[in-house]
N, C-alpha and C positions, 0 to 999 in steps of 0.2 A: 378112334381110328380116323374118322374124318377128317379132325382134327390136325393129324398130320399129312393129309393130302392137300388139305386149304392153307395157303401161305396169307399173310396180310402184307399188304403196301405198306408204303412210309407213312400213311395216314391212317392207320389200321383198320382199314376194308379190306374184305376177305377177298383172296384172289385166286383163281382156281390156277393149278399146272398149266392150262392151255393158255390162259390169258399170260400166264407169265413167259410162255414160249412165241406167244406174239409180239411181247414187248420186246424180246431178248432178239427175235427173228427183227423185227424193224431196228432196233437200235445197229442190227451188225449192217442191217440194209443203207441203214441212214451213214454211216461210217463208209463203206463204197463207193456212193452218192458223192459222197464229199469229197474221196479222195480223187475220183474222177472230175469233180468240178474245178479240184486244185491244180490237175494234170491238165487239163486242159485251159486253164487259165494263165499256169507258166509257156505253156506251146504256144500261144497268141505273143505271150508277150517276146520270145525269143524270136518267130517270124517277125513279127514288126519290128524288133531289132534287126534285124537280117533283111528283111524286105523293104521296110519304110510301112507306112500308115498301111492296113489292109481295105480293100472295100466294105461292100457288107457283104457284098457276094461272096468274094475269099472264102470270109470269115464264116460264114454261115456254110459253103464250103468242108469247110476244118471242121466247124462243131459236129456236121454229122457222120462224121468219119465213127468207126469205130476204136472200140479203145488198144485195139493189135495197131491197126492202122497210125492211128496218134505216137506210140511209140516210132512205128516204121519211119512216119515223117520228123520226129524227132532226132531220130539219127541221120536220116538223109540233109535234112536244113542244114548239118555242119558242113556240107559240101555247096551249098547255095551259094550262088554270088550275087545274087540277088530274084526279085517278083518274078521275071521268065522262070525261073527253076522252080519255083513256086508251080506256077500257075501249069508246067507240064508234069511237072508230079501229079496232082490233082488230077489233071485230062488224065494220065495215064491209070486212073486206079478208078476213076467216075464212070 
C-alpha cells in the first residue's frame, strides 16, 4: 500500500505526494514569474519605442506597477505622443 502512495523521481528516490505537490506548485509558480517578466520586458521596450530612452526613475516606475496596471499602460501608450504622457500617467496612478 505504501508503495502506491511514494512516487520516485527521475532518479529513483522515493518521493512522497506532498513534495511532489511542491514541485508541481513552484514549477506553475516559476511559469507566472516568467510570464510576468516577459510582460514587463516587452512594456519597457514599447515605452522606449514611444518615449525614447527611459530614466531609471521611469523605469523603476513601471517595474513596480502591478500586473492590472502593466496592462492599463499598455493600452494607454498607444495614445502617447511621447515621455509627457508618460510621465502623467504615472503621477496620475503613484
Amino acid at each position: 500500500m505504501a508503495e502506491q502512495i511514494i512516487r520516485y523521481d527521475r532518479y529513483g528516490i522515493p518521493e512522497s505526494p506532498l513534495i511532489s505537490k511542491w514541485k508541481e506548485e513552484g514549477r506553475v509558480e516559476g511559469r507566472v514569474e516568467g510570464k510576468e517578466e516577459g510582460h514587463l520586458e516587452l512594456l519597457l521596450r514599447q515605452l522606449v519605442r514611444c518615449c525614447g530612452p527611459l530614466s531609471d526613475a521611469l523605469a523603476a516606475q513601471v517595474q513596480a506597477l502591478t500586473a492590472i496596471q502593466m496592462l492599463e499602460l499598455a493600452e494607454a501608450l498607444l495614445d502617447f505622443t511621447g515621455r509627457d504622457d508618460l510621465e502623467q500617467w504615472l503621477a496620475q496612478r503613484g
